[in-house]
Structure formats: C-alpha cells, structure tokens
ZAMARGU-287904 format. One record per residue (C-alpha): residue in one letter; x, y, z. Coordinates in steps of 0.02 Angstrom, whole numbers. Each point is the difference from the previous one (the first is absolute). Layout:
residues N
<rec type="A" east="X" north="Y" up="Z"/>
...
This chain:
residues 185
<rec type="X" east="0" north="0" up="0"/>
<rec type="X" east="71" north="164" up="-45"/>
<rec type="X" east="-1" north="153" up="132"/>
<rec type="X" east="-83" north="177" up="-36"/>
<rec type="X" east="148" north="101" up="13"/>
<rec type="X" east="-39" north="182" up="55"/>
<rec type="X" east="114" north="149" up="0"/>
<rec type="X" east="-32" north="112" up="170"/>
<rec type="X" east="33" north="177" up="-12"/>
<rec type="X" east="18" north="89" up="178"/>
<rec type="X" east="-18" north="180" up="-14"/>
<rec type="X" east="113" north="24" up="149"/>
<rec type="X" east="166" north="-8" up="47"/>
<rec type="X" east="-11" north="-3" up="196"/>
<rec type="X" east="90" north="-135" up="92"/>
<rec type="X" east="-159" north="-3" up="133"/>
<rec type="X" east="-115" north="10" up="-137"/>
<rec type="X" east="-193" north="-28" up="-4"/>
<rec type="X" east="-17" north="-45" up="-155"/>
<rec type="X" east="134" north="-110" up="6"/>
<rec type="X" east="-96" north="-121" up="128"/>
<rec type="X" east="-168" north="21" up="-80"/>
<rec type="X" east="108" north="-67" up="-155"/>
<rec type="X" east="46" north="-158" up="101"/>
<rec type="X" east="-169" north="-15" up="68"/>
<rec type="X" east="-61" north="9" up="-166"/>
<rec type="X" east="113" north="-134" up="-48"/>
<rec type="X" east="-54" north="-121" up="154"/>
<rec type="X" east="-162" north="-8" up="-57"/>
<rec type="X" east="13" north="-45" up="-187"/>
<rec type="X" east="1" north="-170" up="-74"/>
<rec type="X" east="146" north="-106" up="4"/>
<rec type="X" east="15" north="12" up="-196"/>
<rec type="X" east="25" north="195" up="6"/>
<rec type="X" east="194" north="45" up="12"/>
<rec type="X" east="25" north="172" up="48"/>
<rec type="X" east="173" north="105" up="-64"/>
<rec type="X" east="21" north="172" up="80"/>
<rec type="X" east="70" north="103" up="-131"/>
<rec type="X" east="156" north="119" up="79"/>
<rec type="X" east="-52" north="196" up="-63"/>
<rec type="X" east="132" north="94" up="159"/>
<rec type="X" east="148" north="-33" up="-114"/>
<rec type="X" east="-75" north="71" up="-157"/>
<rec type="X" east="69" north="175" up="-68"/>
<rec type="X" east="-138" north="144" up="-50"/>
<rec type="X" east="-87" north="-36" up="-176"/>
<rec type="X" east="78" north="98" up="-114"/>
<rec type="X" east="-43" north="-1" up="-195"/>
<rec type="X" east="184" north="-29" up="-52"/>
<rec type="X" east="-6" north="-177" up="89"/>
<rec type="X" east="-98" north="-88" up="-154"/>
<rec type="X" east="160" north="13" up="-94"/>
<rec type="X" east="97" north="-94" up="105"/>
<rec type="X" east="-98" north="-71" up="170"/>
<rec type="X" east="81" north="-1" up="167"/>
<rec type="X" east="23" north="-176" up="55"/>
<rec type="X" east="-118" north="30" up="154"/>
<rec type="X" east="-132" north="49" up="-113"/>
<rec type="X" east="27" north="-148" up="-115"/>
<rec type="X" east="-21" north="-116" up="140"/>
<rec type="X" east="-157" north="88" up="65"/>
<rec type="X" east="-88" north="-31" up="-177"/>
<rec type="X" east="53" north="-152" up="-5"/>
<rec type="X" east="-62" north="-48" up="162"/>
<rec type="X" east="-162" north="77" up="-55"/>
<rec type="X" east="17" north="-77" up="-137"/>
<rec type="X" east="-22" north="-185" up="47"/>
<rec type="X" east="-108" north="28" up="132"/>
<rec type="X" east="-157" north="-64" up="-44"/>
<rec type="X" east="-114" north="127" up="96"/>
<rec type="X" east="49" north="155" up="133"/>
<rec type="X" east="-44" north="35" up="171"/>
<rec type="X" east="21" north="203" up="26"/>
<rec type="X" east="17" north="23" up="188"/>
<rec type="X" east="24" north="201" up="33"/>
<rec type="X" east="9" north="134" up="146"/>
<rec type="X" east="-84" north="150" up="-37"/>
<rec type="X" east="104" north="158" up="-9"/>
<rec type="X" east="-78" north="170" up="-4"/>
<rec type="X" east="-148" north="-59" up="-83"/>
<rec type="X" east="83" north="-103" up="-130"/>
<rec type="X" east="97" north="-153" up="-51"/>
<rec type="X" east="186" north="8" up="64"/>
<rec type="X" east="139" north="84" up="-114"/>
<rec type="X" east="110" north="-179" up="10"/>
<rec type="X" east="-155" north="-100" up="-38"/>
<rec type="X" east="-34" north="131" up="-151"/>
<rec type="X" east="145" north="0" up="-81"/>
<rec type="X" east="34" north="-196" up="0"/>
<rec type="X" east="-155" north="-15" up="-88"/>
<rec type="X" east="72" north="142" up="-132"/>
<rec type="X" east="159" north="-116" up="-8"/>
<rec type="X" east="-94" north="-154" up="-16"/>
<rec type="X" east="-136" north="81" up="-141"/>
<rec type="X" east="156" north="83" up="-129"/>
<rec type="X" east="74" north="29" up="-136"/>
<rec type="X" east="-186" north="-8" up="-67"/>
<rec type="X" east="-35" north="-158" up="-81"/>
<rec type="X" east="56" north="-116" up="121"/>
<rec type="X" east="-100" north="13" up="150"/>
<rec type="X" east="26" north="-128" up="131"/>
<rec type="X" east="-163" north="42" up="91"/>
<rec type="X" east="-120" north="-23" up="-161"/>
<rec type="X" east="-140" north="-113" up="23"/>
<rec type="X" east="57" north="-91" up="165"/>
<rec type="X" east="-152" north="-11" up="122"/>
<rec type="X" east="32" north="105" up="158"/>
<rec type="X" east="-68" north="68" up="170"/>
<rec type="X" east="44" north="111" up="100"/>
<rec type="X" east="-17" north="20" up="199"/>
<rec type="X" east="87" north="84" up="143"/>
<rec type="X" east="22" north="61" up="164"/>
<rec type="X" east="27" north="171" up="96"/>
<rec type="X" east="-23" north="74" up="164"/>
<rec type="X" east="-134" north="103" up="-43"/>
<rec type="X" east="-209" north="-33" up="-11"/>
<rec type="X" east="11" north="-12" up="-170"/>
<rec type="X" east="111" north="-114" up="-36"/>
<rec type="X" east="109" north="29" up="-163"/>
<rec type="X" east="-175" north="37" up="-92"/>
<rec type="X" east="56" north="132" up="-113"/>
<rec type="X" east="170" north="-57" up="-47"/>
<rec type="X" east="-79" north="-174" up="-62"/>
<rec type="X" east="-119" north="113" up="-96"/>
<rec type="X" east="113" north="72" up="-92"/>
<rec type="X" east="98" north="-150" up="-5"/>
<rec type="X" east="-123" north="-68" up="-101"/>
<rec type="X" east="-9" north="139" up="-129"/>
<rec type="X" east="180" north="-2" up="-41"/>
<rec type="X" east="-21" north="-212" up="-19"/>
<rec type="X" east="-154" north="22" up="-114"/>
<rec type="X" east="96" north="116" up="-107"/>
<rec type="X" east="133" north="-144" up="13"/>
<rec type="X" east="-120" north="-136" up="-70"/>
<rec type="X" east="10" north="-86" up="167"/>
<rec type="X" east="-174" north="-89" up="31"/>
<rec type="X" east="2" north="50" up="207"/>
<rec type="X" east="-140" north="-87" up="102"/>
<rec type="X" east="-125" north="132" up="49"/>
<rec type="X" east="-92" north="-100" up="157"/>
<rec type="X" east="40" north="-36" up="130"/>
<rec type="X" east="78" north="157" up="52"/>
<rec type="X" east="132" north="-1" up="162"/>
<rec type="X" east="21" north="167" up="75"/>
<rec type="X" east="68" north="-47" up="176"/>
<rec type="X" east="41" north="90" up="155"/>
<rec type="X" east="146" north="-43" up="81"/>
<rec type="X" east="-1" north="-17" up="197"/>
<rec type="X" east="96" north="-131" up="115"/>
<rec type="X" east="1" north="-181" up="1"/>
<rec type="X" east="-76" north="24" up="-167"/>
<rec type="X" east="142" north="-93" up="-73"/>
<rec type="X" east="154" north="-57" up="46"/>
<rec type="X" east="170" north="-9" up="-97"/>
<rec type="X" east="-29" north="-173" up="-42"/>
<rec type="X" east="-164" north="43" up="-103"/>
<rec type="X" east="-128" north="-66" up="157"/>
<rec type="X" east="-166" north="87" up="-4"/>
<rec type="X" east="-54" north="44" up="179"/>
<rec type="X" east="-183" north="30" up="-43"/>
<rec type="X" east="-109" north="-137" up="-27"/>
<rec type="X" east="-103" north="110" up="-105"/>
<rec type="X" east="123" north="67" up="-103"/>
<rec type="X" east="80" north="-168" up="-49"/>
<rec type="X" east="-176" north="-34" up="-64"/>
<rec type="X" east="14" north="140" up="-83"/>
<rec type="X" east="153" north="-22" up="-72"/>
<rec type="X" east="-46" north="-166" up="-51"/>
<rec type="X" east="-154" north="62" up="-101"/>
<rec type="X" east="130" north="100" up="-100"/>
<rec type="X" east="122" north="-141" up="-16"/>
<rec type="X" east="-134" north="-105" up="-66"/>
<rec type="X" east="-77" north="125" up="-115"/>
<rec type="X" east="196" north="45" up="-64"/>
<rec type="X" east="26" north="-170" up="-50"/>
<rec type="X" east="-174" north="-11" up="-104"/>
<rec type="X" east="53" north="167" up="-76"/>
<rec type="X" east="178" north="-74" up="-45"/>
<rec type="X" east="-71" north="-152" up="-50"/>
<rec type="X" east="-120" north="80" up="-131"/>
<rec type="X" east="126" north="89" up="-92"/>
<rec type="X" east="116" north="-146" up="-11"/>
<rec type="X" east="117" north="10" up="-161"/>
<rec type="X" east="81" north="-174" up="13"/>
C-alpha cells in the first residue's frame, strides 16, 4: 500500500511554536498511510525576480519538496492581520519562474493556531486567495481557527481537550476525504 505523502508548511519560525504542535497533533491523528514532510522555509533567501535564472539551491529543494508531495498541510500564525512574511515568500519561491509551479493543483488545507480569540482567521483567509490564484484546490470546510491556552497541547503533539481532539479529528477525517478526491495517481 502506498502512503499519502503531504508537504507541511509552518508559517512560523519559533522554536516554542504553536503551530508547530498543532502540526504534530495534526499528524497523530491521521491515518497510518499519510506520511507527513515538513518542508524547511527559515533558510530560504527573499524572492527576488533574478532567481529564475539561476535558483538558489534552498529554493530548488523547497520546490522539489513541494513538488512530490502529494497534497499540503498549511499550518500558519497570524501576523498583523495576515499570513507571515517567511511563510509568504516560500510560497513565492516555491510558485516561480512562472511556468513551473510546484503548488499547482495539489489539494490543500489550511489551519492554525494563535493566542488570540480569533484564531489565525484572517491570515488563512487570505491564505486561501493567494492558493486559489495558485491553482491549489484548498479544502474550504471544516475550518480550524483555534485559540491557544495551556495544556492545550504539548510538545509532543498531545491534545489536552477532549473536545478539541474531536475536533481535530473531524478535520483530519474530512482532510483525508478532500485529499483522497483529488487523487492524481
């Protein structure tokens, strides 16, 4: 049986980061057959127009990465309202020189988790415009806009809610469906 091999893509770069665990939460609850990669974006230089001659090697390994991923799992902060700069600009790397995409029609979703009541709700929606205009089919429902707080989840991905692992679960399940409909293989 072959494994579902998704790329993750972490908006943040903090060692004691939320999103981080919510990625390996995430990645508790999914089937045995999905294998998840998290793609490194802190080494990557700005995007800069005069890379598509001649790619850095860090951006050749992010598309590539990308690449043979067979779906993507955005986890993201939200910055001032947004989607973080580091986050933004692998996604720039990973989408150029135009014509060679990495992102283009790989099923996605997108989740997160911030200190405040709102979760990361406006950096996932815009998120989501910038992968539409990518031609990246992203999973509209079940949306995840969580509130961090204690116990929540520990470093070793360990929901402390019963409620939110149900949660969580929901989404898992529904991710894998979404995956599994636009299957390429």
């Amino acid at each position: 049986m072959s494994k579902t091999k998704v790329a993750v893509l972490i908006g943040s770069l903090r060692k004691d980061s939320y999103n981080k665990k919510l990625a390996k939460a995430i990645e508790k609850l999914a089937p045995a057959d999905f294998e998840f990669e998290h793609v490194r974006i802190d080494d990557l230089p700005l995007y800069t127009q005069d890379f598509d001659a001649d790619y850095p090697d860090t951006g050749k390994r992010l598309k590539q990465q990308v690449s043979e991923a067979d779906a993507l799992l955005f986890v993201t902060p939200e910055y001032n309202r947004s989607i973080p700069g580091v986050l933004k600009n692998a996604i720039d790397i990973g989408s150029r020189p135009w014509g060679t995409n990495s992102f283009a029609g790989k099923p996605a979703s997108v989740l997160g988790i911030s200190v405040g009541t709102i979760g990361t709700a406006l950096a996932q929606q815009h998120l989501r415009n910038v992968l539409a205009y990518l031609d990246t089919p992203t999973m509209g429902q079940v949306e995840v806009f969580l509130q961090y707080k204690d116990g929540l989840i520990d470093a070793d991905g360990n929901i402390g809610n019963d409620d939110t692992r149900k949660f969580l679960q929901g989404w898992v399940d529904k991710y894998v469906d979404w995956v599994k409909l636009h299957d390429r293989s």
